[in-house]
C-alpha positions in Angstrom: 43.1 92.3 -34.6 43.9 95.4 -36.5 43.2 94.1 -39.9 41.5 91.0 -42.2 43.8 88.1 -42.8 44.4 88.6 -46.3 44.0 84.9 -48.4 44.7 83.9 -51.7 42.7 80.8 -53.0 44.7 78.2 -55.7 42.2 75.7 -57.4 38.3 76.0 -56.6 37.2 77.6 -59.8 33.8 77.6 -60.7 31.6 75.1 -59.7 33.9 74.2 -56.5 32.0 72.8 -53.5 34.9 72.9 -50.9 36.5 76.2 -52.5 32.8 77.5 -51.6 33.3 75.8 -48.1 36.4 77.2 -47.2 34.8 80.7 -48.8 32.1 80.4 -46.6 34.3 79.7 -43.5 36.7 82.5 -43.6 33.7 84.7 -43.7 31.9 83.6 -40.7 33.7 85.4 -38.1 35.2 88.5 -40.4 38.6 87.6 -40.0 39.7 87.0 -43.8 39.4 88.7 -46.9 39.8 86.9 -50.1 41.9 89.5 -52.8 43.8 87.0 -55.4 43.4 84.0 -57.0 44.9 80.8 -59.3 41.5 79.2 -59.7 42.3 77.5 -62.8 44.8 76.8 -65.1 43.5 78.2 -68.1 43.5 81.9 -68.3 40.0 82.4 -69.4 38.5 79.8 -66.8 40.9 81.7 -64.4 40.1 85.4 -64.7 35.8 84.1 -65.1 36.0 82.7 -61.6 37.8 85.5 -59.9 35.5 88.0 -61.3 32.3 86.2 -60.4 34.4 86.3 -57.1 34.7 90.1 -57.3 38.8 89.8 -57.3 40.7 92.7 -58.7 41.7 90.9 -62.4 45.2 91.9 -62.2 45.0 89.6 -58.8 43.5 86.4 -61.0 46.6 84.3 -61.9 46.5 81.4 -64.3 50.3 80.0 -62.8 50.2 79.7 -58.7 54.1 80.0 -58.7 53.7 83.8 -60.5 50.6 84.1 -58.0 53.4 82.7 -55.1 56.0 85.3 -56.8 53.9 88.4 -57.5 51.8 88.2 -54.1 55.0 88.2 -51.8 56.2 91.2 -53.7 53.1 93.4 -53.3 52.7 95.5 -49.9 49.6 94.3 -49.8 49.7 91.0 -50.5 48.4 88.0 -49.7 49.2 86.3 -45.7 47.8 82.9 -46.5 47.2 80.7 -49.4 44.2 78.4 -49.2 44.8 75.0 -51.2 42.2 73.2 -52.7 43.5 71.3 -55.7 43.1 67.6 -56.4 45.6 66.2 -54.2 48.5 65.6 -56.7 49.2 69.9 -56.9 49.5 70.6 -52.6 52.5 69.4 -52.8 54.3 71.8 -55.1 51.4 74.9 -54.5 52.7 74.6 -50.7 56.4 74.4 -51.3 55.3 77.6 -53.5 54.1 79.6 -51.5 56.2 78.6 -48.1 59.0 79.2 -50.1 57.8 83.2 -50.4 57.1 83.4 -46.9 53.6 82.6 -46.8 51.5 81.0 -45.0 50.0 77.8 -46.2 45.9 76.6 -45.5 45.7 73.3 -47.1 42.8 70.7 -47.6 44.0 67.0 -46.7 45.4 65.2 -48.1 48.7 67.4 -47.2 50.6 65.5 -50.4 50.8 62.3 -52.0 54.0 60.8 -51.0 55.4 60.9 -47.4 58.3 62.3 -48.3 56.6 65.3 -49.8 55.1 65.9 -46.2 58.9 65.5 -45.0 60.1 68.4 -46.9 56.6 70.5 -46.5 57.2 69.8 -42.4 61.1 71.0 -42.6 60.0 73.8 -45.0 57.6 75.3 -42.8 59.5 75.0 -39.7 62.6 76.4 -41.1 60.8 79.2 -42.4 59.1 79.9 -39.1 55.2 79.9 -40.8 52.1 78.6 -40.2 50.3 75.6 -41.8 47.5 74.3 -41.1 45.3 71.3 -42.7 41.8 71.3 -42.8 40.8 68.5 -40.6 37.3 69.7 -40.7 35.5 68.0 -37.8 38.2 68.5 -35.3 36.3 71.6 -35.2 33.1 70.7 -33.9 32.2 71.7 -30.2 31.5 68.4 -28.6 34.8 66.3 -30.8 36.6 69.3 -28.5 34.6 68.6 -25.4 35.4 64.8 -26.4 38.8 65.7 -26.2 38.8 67.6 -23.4 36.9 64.8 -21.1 40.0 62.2 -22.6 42.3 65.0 -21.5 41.1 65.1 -18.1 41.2 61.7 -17.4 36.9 61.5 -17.2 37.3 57.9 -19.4 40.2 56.4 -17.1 42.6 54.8 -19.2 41.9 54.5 -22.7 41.4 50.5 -24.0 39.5 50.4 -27.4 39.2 52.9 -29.7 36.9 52.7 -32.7 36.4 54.8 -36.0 34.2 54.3 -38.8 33.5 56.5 -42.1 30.8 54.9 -44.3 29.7 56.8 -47.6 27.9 55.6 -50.4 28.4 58.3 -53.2 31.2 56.0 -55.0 28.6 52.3 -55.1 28.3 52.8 -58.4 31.2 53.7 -61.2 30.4 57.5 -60.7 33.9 58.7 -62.4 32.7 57.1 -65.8 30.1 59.9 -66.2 31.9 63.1 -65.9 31.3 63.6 -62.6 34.0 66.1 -61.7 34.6 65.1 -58.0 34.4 61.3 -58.5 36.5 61.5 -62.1 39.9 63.2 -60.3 39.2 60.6 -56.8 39.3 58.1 -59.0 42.7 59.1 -61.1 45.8 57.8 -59.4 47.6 60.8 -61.3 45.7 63.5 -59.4 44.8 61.8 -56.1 47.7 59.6 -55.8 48.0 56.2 -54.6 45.0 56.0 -52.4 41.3 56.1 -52.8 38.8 56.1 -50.4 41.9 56.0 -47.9 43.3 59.4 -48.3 39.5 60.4 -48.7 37.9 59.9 -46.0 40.3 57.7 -44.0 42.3 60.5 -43.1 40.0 62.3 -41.4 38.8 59.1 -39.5 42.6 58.6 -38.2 42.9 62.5 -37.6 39.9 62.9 -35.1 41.1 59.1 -33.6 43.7 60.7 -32.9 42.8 64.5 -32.4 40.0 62.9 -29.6 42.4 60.6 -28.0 46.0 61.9 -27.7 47.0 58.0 -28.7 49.7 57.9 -31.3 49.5 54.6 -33.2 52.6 52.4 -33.4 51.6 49.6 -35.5 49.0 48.9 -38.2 47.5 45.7 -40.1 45.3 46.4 -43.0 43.7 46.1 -45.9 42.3 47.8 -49.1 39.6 46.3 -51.4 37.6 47.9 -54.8 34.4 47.0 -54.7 33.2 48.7 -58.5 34.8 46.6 -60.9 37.5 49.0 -63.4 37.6 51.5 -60.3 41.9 52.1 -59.9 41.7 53.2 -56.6 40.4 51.8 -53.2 37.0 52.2 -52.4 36.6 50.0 -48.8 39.4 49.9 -46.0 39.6 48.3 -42.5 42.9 48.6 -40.6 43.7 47.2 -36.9 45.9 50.0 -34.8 48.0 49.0 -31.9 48.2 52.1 -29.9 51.4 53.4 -28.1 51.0 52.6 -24.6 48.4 49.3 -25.0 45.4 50.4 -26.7 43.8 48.7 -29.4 41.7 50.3 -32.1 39.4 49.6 -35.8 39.0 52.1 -38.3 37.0 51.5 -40.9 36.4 54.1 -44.3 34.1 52.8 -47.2 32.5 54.8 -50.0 30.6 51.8 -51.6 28.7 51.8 -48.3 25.0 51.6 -49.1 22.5 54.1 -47.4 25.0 56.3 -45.7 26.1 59.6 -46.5 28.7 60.9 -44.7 28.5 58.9 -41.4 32.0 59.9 -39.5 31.5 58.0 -36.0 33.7 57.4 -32.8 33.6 55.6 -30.0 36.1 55.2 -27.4 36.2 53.1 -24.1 38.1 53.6 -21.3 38.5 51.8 -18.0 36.3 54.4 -16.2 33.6 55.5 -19.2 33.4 55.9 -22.6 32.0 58.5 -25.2 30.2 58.4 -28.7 30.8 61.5 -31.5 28.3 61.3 -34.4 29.2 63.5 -37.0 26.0 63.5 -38.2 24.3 64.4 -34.8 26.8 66.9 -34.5 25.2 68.8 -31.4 25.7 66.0 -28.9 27.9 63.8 -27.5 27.3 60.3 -25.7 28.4 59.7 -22.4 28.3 56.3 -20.7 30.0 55.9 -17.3 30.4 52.1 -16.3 27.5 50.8 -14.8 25.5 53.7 -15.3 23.3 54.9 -17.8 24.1 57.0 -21.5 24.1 60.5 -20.4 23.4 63.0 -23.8 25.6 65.9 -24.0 24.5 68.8 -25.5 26.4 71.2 -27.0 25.8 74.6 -25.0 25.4 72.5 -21.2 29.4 72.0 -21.4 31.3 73.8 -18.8 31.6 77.4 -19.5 35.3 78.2 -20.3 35.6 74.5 -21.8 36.8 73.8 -25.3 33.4 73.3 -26.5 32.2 76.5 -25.6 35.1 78.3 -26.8 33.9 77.0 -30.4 31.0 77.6 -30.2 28.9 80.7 -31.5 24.9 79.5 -31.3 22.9 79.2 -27.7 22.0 75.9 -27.0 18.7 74.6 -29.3 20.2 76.3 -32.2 22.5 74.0 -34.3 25.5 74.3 -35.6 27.1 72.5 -38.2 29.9 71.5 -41.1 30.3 75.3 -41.9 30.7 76.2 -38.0 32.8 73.5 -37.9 35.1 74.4 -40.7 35.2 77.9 -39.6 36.3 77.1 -35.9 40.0 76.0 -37.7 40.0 79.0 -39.7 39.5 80.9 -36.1 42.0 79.1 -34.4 44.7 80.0 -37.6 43.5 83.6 -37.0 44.5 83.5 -33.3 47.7 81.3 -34.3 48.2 84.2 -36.9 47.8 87.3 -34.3 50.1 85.6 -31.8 52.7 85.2 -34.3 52.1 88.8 -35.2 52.4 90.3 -31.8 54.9 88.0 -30.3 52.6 86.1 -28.3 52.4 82.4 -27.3 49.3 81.0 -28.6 47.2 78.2 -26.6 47.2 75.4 -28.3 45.5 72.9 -25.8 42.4 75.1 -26.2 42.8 75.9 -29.7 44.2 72.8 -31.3 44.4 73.6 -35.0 45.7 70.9 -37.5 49.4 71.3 -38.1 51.8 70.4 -40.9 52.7 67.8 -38.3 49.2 66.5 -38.4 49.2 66.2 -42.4 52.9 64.4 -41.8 51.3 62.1 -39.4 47.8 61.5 -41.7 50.2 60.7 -44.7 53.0 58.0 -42.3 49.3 56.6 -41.7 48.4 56.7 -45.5 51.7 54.9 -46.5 51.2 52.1 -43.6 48.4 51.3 -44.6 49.8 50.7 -48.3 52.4 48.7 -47.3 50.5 46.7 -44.8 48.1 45.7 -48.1 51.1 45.5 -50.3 52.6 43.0 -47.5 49.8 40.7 -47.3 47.8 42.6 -44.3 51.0 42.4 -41.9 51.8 44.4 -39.0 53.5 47.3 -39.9 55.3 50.1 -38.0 54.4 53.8 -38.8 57.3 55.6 -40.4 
């Protein structure tokens, strides 16, 4: 790689937890260099983050579509711009930006409306540029060794699949008290029409999906708010009908008490069947039938595998959500220096989140509404 990928950040001003995430991420394997910023829509707020940030101030916008304008313009502008806005603002910050000819990194939600991710998927196919969406523990070593043992056929045929994300942070009416991250959740106008679904839901359907290889055809669900006044959802449970036969639960709740961010999957096939703790990160359970759980550590995987490709720590050393985040901003690097050099890039062993993942998370969003909506009826993803 001759040079830092060159990022612009839009949203995450001060006080930002996942701005500070993704921050963190790019670092951790040298490939990025942050050099502009919209952090904020007000001026002041604007140019204060990007100077605690150390950015040049002529490079710390207030408007994202004069950052979009003014960075494609410069010979040394930005290559990617990282979004992390409420929800309600990727839409039009993407379309931004792609529209310039730059590459988009965007947290999930992708949009709010399906046909937002129709135009952001023709947009950034037409234009020929990467976009990837931060489906964050797609990047752990042992989900990838999880998908790898599907891939190879160690589980047989795949029956049930089964995905839970329990959270507790929302039990109580946390948006009435100014908390910043719960008020915009909680606001239809800035995280559109789904709560704890486009949350957290998403990413349960993403590493489903990510782990499996099953696309789902059909969907019955249904959305309850457990706080009373709350506008959005704060519970879901959906039934999936799998293309090809198989049968899966996903559950997402945010009013669940005593768990704090307990992403789980299991899946059974005909021959064995495997169990990801996001929480236990490290290890991956393997149960063959008729035999007894094997534990999986991360760093006794097959050398050359997908886990050890994403991984960076010997064995005994964990590794965790900041690893994990930074293994997708790897994989866009080496998506990033193919594309530069003319070069396929290998996406079985690198399997970033597309712009056709964040179409696919938000077909899965608007089932789910109109399976509610309908009275908890089967629906078929659009």
């Amino acid at each position: 790689m001759q040079r830092r990928i060159r990022i612009g950040l839009v949203g995450g001003g001060q006080g930002s937890f996942i701005a500070a995430a993704h921050r963190a991420a790019a670092r951790l394997d040298d490939g990025y260099e942050l050099v502009a910023g919209a952090l904020s829509s007000d001026p002041q707020r604007a140019l204060a983050s990007g100077l605690e940030l150390r950015l040049d101030p002529e490079r710390c916008y207030a408007d994202y579509a004069d950052m979009a304008r003014r960075e494609a313009q410069r010979p040394d502008g930005i290559d990617a711009v990282v979004i992390v806005t409420p929800n309600h603002l990727h839409f039009p910050v993407a379309q931004a930006f792609l529209e310039q000819g730059i590459h988009v990194i965007c947290d999930k939600p992708m949009t709010t409306r399906l046909d937002h991710a129709d135009v952001l998927l023709e947009l950034a196919e037409r234009q020929g540029l990467l976009f990837m969406v931060t489906h964050t523990y797609s990047g752990y070593p042992m989900a990838r060794h999880a998908r790898e043992l599907v891939r190879n056929g160690a589980l047989g045929d795949i029956r049930v699949v089964q995905v839970e994300y329990a959270q507790d942070w929302l039990a109580e009416p946390l948006e009435l008290t100014g908390q910043k991250q719960a008020e915009w959740r909680a606001d239809p106008k800035r995280a559109g029409p789904a709560g704890a679904l486009g949350d957290i839901g998403t990413h349960a359907f993403h590493l489903a999906g990510f782990v499996t290889g099953l696309q789902v055809d059909q969907l019955a669900a249904e959305l309850t708010t457990f706080v009373p006044g709350r506008a959005l959802d704060d519970h879901v449970q959906v039934m999936l009908r799998y293309q090809g036969g198989a049968r899966g639960m996903l559950w997402a709740s945010q009013v669940a008490t005593g768990s704090a961010n307990r992403l789980q999957l299991r899946v059974f096939g005909s021959r064995a069947a495997i169990h990801f703790d996001q929480e236990s990160p490290d290890q991956l359970l393997f149960t063959g039938l008729g035999e007894a759980t094997q534990i999986v550590r991360r760093g006794a995987t097959p050398a050359g595998g997908d886990a050890a490709l994403a991984t960076r720590l010997p064995a005994g050393h964990p590794e965790g959500y900041f690893e994990a985040f930074a293994q997708l901003y790897r994989d866009f690097s080496l998506a990033w220096q193919a594309r530069v050099a003319g070069l396929p890039f290998d996406t079985a062993h690198h399997p970033m989140p597309t712009v056709r993942d964040g179409r696919q998370g938000m077909a899965f969003i608007d089932a789910v509404l109109r399976s509610h909506q309908g009275g908890s009826s089967w629906v078929t993803l659009s």
